[in-house]
SETI-327644 format. One record per atom (N, C-alpha, C, O): atom name; x, y, z. Coordinates in steps of 0.05 Angstrom, whole numbers. Last residue first. Layout:
   atom       c1       c2       c3
     CA        X        Y        Z
...
END
This chain:
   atom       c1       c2       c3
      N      211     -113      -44
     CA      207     -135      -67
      C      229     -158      -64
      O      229     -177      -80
      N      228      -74       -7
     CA      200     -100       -7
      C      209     -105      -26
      O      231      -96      -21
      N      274      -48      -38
     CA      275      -69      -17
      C      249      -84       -6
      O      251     -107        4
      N      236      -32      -85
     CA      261      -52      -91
      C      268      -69      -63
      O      270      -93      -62
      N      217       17      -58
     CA      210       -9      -70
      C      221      -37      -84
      O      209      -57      -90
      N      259       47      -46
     CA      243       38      -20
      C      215       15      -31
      O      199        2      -17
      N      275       55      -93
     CA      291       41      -82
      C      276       25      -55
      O      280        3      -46
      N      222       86     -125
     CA      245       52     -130
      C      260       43     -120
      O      267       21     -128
      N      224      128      -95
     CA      204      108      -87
      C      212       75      -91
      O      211       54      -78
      N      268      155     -104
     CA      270      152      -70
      C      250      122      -71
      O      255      102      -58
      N      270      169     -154
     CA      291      152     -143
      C      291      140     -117
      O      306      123     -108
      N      218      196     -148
     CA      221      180     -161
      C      241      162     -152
      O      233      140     -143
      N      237      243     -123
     CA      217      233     -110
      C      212      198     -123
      O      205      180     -108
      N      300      266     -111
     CA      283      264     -134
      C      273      237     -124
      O      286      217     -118
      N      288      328      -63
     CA      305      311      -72
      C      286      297      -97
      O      264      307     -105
      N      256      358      -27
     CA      259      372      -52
      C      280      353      -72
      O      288      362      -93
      N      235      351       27
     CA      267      355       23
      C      273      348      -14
      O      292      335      -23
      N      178      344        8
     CA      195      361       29
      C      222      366       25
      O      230      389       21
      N      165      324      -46
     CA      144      342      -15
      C      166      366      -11
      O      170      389      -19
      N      204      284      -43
     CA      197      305      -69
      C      196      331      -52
      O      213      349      -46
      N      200      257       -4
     CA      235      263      -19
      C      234      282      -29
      O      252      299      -30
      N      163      245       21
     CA      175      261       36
      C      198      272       18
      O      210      293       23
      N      129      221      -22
     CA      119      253      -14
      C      138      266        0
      O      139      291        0
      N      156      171      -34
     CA      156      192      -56
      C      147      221      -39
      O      159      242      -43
      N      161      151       10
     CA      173      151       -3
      C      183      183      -17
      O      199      201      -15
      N       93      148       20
     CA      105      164       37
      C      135      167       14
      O      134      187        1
      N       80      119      -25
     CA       70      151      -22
      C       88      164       -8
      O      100      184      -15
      N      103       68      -13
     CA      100       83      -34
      C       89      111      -30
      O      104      124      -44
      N       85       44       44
     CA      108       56       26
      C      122       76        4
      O      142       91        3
      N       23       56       33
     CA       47       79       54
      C       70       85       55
      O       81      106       60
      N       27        4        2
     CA       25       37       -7
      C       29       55        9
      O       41       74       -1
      N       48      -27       44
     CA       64      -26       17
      C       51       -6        2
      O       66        2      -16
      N        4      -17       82
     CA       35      -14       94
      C       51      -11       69
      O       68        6       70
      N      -36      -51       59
     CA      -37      -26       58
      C      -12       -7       73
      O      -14       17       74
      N      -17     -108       49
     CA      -26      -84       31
      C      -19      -58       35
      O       -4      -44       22
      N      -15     -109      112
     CA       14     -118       88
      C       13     -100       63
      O       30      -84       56
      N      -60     -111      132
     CA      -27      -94      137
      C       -7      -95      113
      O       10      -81      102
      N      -86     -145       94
     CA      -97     -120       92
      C      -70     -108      103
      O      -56      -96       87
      N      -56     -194      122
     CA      -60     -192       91
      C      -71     -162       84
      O      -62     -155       62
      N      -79     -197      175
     CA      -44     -195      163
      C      -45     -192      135
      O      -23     -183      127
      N     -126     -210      175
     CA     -115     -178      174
      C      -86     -179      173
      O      -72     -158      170
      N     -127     -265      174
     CA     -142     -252      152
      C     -128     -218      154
      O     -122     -205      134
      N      -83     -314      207
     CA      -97     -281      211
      C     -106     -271      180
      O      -88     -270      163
      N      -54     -350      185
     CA      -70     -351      210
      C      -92     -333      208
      O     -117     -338      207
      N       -5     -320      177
     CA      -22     -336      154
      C      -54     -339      161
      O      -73     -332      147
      N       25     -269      193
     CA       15     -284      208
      C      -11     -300      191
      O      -34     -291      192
      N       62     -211      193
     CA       64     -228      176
      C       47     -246      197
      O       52     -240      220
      N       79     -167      222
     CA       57     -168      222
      C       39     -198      202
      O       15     -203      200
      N      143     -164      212
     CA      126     -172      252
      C       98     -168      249
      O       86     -165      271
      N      140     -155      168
     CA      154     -183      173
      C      136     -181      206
      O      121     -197      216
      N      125     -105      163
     CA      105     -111      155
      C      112     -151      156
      O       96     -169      149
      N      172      -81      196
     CA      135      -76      203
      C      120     -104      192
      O      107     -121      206
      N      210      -81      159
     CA      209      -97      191
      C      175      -94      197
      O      159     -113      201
      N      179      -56      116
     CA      198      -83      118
      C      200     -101      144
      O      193     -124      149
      N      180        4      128
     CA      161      -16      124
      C      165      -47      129
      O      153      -59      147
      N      247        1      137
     CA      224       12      170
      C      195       -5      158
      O      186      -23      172
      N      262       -3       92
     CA      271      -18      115
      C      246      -14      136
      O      231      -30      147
      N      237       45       63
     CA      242       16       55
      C      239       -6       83
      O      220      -20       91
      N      263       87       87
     CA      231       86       89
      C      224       54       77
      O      203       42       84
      N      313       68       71
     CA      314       73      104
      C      272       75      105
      O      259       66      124
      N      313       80       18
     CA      311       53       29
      C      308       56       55
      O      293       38       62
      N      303      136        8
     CA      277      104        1
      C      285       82       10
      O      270       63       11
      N      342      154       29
     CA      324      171       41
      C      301      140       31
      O      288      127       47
      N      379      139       -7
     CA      377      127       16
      C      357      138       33
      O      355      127       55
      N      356      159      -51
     CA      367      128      -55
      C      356      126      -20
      O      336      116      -10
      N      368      215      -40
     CA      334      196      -56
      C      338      172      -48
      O      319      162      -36
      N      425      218      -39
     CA      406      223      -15
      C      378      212      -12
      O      367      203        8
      N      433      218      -98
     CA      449      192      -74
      C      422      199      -49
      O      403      183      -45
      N      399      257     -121
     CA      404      233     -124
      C      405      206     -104
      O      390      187      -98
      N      417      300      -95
     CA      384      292     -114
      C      381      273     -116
      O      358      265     -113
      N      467      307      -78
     CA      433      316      -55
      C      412      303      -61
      O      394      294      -47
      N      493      291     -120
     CA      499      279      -84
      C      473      277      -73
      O      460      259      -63
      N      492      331     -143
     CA      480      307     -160
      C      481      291     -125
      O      461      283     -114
      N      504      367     -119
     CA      479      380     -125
      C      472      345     -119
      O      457      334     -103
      N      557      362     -111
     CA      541      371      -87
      C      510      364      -94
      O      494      357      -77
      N      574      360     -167
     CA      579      331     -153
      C      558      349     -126
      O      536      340     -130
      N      563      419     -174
     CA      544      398     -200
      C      548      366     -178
      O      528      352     -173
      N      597      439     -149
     CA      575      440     -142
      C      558      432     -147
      O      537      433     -133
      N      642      425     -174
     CA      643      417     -150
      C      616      420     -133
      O      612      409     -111
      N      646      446     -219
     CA      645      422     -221
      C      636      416     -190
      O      620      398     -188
      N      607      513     -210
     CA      631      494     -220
      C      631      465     -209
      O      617      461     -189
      N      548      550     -241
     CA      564      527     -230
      C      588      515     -232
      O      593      505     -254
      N      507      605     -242
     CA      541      595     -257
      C      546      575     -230
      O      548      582     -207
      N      455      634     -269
     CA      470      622     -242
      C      493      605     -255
      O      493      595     -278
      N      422      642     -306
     CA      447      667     -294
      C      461      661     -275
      O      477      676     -263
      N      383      619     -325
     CA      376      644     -304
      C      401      664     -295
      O      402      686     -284
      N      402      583     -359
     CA      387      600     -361
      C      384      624     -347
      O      384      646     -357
      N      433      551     -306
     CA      445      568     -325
      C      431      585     -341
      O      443      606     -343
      N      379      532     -286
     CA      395      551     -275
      C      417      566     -288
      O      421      590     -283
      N      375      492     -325
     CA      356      512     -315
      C      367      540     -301
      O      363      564     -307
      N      423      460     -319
     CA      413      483     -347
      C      389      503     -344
      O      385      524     -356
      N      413      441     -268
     CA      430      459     -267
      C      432      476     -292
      O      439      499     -291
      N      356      415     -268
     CA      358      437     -256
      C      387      449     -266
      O      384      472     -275
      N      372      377     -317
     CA      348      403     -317
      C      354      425     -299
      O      357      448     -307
      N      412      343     -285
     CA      418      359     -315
      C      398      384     -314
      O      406      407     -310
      N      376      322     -250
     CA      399      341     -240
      C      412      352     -269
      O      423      374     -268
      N      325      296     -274
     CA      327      322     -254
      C      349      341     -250
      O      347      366     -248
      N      365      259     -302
     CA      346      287     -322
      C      349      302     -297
      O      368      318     -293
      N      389      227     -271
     CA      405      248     -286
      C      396      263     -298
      O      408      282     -307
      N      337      211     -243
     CA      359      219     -221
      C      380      242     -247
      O      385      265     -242
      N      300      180     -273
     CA      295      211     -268
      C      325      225     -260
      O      333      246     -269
      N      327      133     -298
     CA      336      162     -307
      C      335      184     -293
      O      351      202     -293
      N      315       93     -261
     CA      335      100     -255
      C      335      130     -271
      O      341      149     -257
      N      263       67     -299
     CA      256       76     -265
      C      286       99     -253
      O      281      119     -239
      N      286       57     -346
     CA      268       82     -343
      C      264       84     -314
      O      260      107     -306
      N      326       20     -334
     CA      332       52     -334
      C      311       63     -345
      O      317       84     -356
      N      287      -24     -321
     CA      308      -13     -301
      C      326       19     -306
      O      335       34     -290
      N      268      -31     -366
     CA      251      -26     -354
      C      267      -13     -322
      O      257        3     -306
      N      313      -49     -405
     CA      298      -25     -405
      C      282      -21     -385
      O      280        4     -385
      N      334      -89     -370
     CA      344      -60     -381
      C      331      -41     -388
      O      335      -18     -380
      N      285     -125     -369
     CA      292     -116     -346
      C      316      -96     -345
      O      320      -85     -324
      N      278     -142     -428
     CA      268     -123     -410
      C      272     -106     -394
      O      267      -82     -394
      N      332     -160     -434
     CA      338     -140     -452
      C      306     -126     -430
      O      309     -105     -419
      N      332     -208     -395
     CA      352     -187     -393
      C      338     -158     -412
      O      336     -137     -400
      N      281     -233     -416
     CA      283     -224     -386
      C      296     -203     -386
      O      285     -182     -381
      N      282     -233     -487
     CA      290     -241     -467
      C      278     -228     -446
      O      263     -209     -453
      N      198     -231     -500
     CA      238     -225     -503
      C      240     -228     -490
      O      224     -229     -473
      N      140     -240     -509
     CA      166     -263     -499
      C      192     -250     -507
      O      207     -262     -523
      N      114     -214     -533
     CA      121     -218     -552
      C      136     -250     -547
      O      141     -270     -561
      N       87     -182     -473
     CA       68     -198     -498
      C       90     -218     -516
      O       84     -242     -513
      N      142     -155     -464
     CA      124     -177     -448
      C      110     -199     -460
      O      114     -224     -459
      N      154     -120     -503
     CA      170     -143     -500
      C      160     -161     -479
      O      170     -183     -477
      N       95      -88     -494
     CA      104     -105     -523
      C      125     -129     -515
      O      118     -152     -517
      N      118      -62     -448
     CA       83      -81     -448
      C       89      -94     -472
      O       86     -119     -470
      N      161      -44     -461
     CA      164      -66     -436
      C      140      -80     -441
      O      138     -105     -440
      N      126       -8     -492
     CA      156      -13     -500
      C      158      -39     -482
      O      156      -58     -496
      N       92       26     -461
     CA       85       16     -478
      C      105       -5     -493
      O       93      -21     -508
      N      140       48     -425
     CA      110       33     -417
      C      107       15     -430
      O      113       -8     -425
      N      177       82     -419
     CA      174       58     -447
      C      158       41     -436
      O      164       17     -439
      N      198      147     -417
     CA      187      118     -397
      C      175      100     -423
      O      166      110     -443
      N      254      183     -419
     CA      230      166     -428
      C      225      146     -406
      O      237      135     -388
      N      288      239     -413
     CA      279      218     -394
      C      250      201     -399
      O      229      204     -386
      N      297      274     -452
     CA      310      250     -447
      C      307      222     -430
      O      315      198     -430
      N      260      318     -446
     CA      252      306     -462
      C      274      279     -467
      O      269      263     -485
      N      288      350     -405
     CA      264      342     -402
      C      251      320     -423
      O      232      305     -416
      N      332      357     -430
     CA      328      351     -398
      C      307      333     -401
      O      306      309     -400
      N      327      393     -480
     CA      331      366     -474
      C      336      350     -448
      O      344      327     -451
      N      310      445     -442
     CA      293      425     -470
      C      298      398     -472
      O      281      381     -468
      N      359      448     -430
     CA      343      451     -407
      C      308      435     -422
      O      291      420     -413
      N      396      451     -478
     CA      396      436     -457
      C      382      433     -439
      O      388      414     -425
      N      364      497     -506
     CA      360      480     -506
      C      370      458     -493
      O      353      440     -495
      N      387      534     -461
     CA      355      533     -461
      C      352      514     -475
      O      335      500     -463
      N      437      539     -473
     CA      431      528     -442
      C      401      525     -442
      O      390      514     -423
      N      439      553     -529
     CA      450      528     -519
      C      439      515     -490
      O      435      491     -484
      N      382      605     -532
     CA      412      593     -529
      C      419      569     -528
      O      398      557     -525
      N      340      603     -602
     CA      350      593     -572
      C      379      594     -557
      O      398      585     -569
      N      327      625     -649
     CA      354      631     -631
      C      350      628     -604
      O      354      645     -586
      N      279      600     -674
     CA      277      612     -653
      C      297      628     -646
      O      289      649     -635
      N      287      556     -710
     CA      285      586     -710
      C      284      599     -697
      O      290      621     -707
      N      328      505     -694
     CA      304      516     -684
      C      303      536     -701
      O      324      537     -714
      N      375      473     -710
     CA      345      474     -733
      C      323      496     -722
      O      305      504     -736
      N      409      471     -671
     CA      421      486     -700
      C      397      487     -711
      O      396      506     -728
      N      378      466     -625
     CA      399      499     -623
      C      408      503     -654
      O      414      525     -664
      N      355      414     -631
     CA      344      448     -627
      C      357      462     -628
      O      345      482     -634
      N      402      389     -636
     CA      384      384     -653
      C      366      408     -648
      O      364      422     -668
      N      434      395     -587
     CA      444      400     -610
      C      426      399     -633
      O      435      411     -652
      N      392      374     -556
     CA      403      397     -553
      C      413      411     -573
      O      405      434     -579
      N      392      321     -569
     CA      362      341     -573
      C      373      370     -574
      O      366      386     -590
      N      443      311     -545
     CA      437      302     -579
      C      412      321     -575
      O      420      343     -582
      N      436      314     -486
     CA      457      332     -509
      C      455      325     -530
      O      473      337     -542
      N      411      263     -477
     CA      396      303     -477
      C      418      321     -493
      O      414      338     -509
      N      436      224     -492
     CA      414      232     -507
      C      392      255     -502
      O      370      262     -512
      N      480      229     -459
     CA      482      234     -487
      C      455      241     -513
      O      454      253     -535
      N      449      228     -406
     CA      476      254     -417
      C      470      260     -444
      O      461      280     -454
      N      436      182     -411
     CA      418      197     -411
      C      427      225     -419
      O      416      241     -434
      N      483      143     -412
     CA      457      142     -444
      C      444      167     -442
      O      438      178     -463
      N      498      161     -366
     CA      520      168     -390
      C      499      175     -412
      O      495      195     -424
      N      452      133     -346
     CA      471      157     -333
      C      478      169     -359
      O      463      184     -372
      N      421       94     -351
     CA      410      117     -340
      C      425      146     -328
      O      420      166     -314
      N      455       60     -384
     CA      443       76     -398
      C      423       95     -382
      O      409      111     -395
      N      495       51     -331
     CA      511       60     -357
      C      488       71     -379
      O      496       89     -393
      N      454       22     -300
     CA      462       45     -298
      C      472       65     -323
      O      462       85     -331
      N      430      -24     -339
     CA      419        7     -328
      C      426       21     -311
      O      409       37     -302
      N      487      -46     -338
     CA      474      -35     -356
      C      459      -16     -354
      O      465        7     -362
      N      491      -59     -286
     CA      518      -38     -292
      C      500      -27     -322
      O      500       -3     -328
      N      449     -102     -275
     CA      451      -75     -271
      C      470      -54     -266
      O      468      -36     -250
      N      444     -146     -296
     CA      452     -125     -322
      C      437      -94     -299
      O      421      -76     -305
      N      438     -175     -246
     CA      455     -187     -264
      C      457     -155     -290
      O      480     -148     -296
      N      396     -152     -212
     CA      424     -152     -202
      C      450     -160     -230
      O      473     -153     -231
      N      358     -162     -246
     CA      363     -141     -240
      C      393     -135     -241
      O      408     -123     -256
      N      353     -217     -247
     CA      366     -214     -276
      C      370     -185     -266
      O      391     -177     -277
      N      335     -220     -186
     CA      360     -241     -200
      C      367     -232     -223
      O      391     -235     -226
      N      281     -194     -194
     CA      314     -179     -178
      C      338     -205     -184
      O      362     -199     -184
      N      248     -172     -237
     CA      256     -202     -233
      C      285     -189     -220
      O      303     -178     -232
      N      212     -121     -222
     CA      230     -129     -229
      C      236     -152     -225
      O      229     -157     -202
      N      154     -113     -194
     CA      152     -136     -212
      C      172     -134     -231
      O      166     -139     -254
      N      170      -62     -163
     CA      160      -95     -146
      C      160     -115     -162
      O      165     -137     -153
      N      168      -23     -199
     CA      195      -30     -189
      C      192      -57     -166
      O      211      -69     -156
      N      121      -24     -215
     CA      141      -27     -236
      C      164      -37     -222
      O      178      -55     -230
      N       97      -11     -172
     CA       81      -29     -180
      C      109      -39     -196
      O      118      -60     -190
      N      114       43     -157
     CA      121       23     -133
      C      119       -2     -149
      O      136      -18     -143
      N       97       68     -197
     CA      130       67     -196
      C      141       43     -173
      O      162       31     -171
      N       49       73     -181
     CA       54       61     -212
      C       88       54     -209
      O       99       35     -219
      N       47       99     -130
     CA       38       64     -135
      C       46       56     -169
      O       48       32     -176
      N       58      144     -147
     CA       76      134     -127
      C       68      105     -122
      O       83       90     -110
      N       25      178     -187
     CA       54      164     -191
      C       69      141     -176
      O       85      125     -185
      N      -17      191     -171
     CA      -27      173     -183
      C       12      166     -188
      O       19      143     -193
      N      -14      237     -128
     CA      -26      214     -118
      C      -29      191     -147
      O      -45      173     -143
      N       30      267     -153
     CA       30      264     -114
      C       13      231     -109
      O       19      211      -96
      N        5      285     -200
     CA       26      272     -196
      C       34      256     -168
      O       43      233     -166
      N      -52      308     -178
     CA      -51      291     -191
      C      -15      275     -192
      O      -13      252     -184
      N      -20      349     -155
     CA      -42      333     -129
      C      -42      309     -145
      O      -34      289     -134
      N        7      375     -187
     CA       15      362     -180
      C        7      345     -155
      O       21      332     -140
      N      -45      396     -227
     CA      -22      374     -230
      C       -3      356     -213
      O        2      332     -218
      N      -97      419     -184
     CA      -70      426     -191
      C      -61      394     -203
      O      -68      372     -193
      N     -158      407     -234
     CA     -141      396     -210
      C     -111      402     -215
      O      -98      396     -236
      N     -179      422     -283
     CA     -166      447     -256
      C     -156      442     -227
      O     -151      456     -208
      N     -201      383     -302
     CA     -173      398     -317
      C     -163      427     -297
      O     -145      444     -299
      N     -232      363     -272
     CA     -209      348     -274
      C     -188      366     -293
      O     -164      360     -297
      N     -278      397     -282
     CA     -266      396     -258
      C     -241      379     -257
      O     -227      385     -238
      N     -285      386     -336
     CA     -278      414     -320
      C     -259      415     -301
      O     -237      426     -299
      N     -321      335     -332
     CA     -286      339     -343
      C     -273      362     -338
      O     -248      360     -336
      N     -361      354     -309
     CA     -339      346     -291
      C     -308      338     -306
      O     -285      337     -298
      N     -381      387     -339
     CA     -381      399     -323
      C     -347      382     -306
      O     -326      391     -297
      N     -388      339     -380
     CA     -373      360     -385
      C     -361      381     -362
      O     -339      391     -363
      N     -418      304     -358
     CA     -399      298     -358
      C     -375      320     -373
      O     -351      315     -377
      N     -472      345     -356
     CA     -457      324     -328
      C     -426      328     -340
      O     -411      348     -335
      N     -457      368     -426
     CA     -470      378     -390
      C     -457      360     -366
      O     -434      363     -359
      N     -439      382     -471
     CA     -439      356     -454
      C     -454      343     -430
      O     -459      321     -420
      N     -439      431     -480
     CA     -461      414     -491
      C     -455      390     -485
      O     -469      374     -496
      N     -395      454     -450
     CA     -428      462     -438
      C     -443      435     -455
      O     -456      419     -442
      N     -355      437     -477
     CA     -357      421     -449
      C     -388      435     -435
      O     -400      426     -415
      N     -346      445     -520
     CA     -364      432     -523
      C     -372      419     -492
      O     -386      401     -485
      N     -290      476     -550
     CA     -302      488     -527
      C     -335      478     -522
      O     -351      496     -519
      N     -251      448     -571
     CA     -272      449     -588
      C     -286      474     -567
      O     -291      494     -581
      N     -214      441     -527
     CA     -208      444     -553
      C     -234      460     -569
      O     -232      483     -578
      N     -251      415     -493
     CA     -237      436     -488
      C     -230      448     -517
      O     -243      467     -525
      N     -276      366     -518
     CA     -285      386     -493
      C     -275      407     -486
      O     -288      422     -472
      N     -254      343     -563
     CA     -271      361     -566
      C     -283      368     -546
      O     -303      381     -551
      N     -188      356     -539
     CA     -198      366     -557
      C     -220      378     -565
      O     -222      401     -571
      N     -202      307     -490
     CA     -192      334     -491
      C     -199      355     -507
      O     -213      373     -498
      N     -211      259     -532
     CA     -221      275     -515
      C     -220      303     -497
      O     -241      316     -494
      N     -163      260     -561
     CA     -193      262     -575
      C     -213      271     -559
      O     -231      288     -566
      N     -126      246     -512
     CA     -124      276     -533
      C     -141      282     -555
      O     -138      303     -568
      N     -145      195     -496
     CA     -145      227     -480
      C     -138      251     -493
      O     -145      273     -485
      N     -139      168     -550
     CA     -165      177     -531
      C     -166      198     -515
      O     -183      216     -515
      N      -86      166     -544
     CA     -107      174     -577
      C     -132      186     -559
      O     -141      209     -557
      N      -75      134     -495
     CA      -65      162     -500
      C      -85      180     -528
      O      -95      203     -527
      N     -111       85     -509
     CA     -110      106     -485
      C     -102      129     -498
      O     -118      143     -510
      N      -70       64     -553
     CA      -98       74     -553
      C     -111       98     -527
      O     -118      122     -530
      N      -21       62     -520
     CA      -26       80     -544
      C      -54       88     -555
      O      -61      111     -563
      N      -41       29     -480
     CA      -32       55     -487
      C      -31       69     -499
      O      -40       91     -495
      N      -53      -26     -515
     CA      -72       -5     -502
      C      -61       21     -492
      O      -77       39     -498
      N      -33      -40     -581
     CA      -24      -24     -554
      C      -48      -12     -536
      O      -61        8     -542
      N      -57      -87     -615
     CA      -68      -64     -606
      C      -54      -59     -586
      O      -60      -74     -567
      N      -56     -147     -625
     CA      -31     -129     -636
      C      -39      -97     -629
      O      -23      -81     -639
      N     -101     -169     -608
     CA      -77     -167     -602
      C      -52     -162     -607
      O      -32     -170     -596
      N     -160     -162     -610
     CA     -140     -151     -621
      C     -111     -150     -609
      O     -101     -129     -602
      N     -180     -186     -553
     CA     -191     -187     -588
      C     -169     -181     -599
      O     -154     -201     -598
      N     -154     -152     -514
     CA     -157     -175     -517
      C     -170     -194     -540
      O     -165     -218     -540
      N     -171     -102     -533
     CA     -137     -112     -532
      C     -141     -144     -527
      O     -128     -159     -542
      N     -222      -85     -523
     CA     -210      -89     -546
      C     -188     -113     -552
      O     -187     -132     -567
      N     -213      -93     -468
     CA     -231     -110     -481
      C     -224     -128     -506
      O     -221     -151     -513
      N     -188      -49     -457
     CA     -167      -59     -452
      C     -192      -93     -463
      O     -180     -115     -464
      N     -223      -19     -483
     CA     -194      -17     -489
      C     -176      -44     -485
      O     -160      -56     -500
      N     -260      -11     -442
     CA     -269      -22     -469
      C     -239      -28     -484
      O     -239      -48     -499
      N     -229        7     -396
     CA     -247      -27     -401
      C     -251      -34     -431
      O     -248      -56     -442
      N     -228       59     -413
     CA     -202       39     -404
      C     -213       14     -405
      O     -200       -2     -418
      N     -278       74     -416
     CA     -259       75     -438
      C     -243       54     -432
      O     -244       33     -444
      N     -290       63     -359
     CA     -308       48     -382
      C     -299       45     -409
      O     -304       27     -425
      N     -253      108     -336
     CA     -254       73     -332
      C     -274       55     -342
      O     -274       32     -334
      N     -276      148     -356
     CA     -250      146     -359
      C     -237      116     -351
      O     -216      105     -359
      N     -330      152     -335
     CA     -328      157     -359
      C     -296      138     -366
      O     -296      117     -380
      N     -308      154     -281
     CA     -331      130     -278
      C     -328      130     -318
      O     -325      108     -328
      N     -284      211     -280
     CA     -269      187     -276
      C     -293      158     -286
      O     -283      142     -302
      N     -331      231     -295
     CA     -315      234     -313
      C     -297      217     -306
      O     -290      203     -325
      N     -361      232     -242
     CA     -378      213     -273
      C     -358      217     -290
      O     -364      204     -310
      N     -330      250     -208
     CA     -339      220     -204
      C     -348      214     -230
      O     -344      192     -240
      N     -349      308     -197
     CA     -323      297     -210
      C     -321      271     -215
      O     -304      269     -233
      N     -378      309     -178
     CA     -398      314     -199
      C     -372      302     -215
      O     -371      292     -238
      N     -381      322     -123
     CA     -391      302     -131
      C     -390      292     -157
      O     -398      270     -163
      N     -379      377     -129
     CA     -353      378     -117
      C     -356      332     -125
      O     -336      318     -131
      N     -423      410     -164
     CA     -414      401     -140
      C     -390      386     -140
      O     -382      385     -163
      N     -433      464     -204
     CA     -421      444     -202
      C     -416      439     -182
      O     -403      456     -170
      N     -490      501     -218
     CA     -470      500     -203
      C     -460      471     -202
      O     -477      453     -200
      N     -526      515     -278
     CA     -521      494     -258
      C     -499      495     -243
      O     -480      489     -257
      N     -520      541     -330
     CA     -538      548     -310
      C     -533      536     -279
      O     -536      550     -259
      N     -503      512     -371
     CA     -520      506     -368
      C     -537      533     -344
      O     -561      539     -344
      N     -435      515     -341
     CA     -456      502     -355
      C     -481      491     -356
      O     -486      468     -347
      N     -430      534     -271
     CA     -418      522     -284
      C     -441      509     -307
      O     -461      497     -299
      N     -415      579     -218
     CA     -433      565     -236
      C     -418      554     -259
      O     -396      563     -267
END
C-alpha cells in the first residue's frame, strides 16, 4: 500500500513522467522567450525542488496520484534507469559530431580525455586529502577524484551552440566529454582497488586500461559495422519501411553497444557506444 490507503499500480508511474514532460515543455517554452536561460540548468533546479518537497519534505502522501508515482520512480534500480536513458543520449551526441573538424582536433580530445583527465583527478585529490577533515587516505581521495573528473558539459556545448563558437573549440569539448569515461573508469577502478588492499604494478594498470578501454572501442565498432551493412542493404527511397529499419536498427545500435560492453563483458559501456556511433555517422 501506498498513501492514502491506496495500493499503487504499476500504471500509476505514467503521471510523474507525463508531470516530468510538461516541466520540460514549459522550460524549454520558457527558453525560447528568454534566451539567455540554460534549460538544463533550469531542469536540474527543478529536479532538486522537486525531490526535496516530495521526499525531502516527506509530502509524497499529500500529493496523492502524483506522489504515489514519484515513489515509484525513486525505487527504480538506477541502473535500469542508466541501461535505458544513456545509450541514445550518447548515440545522439556522438551522431551530431561534425566528423571533418572531429578528425581535425582529434589529438586534442584525446590529449584532454587522457592526460587533462589524470591531471584534473589528481588536482581534486590533492584538494581533499590536504582541506578534508576527515583524514582521508590519498587512495580514497583519488578514487573521489575519479569520479568527479569526468564532466559532461551539456549545458557548456548547448551555450557554444546558441552563441555561434567556433566548430573546433566545440567539437573539443564535446569530443572529450564522450572520450573521458575510458580514463575515469580505469583511474576509479584501480584507486578503488587500492582502497581495498589490492596492489598493482605498471603492467597490470596497461592490462586493465587495454580491457576497458581499447576492447570498448572495438567491441562498438565491430557492433558499428554489423548495423552499418544492415542498415546500407535495407536502404531503398522507394519503400516507406526503409526509413522505420534505419531508425530503429540505429537504437539497437545504441543499446545493444552499450548493454553488451557494460552488461556483460564489464568493459566501459560508454566508449563502446561512441565508437559504434561514430561509424553510422
Amino acid at each position: 500500500g501506498c498513501g492514502n490507503g491506496h495500493a499503487a499500480h504499476p500504471h500509476e508511474a505514467m503521471f510523474f513522467l507525463c508531470f516530468c514532460l510538461v516541466l520540460g515543455s514549459m522550460v524549454a517554452h520558457l527558453g525560447m522567450k528568454f534566451h539567455g536561460m540554460q534549460a538544463t540548468v533550469a531542469m536540474f533546479i527543478l529536479g532538486m525542488i522537486t525531490t526535496f518537497v516530495m521526499s525531502g519534505l516527506g509530502l509524497e502522501e499529500k500529493f496523492g496520484l502524483i506522489g504515489r508515482s514519484h515513489q515509484m520512480w525513486m525505487e527504480i534500480d538506477p541502473h535500469l534507469l542508466l541501461f535505458t536513458l544513456l545509450p541514445p543520449l550518447l548515440a545522439g551526441d556522438a551522431m551530431s559530431i561534425d566528423t571533418n573538424v572531429a578528425f581535425k582536433v582529434g589529438k586534442q580530445c584525446l590529449y584532454l580525455a587522457g592526460p587533462g583527465v589524470l591531471l584534473n583527478a589528481m588536482s581534486a585529490a590533492c584538494f581533499l586529502y590536504v582541506y578534508l577533515p576527515y583524514g582521508w587516505s590519498f587512495t580514497l581521495c583519488l578514487t573521489t577524484g575519479a569520479i568527479l573528473c569526468a564532466t559532461d558539459p551539456v549545458a557548456v556545448v548547448a551555450l557554444l551552440k546558441e552563441l555561434g563558437a567556433s566548430p573546433s573549440l566545440t567539437v573539443q569539448i564535446q569530443g572529450e566529454s564522450l572520450l573521458n569515461d575510458g580514463t575515469a573508469i580505469v583511474l576509479y577502478s584501480i584507486a578503488y582497488d587500492y582502497v581495498k588492499g589490492i596492489d598493482y604494478t605498471g603492467q597490470d594498470i596497461l592490462v586493465f586500461l587495454i580491457k576497458t578501454a581499447v576492447y570498448a572501442w572495438v567491441v562498438g565498432m565491430m557492433t558499428g559495422m554489423s548495423v552499418f551493412f544492415w542498415i546500407r542493404a535495407a536502404r531503398d527511397r522507394l519503400d516507406h519501411q526503409s526509413s522505420l529499419i534505419q531508425v530503429s536498427l540505429t537504437l539497437v545500435c545504441a543499446y545493444a553497444s552499450f548493454s553488451i560492453a557494460e552488461g556483460f563483458m564489464k568493459i566501459s559501456g560508454v566508449l563502446s557506444t561512441v565508437a559504434a556511433s561514430g561509424v553510422l555517422a
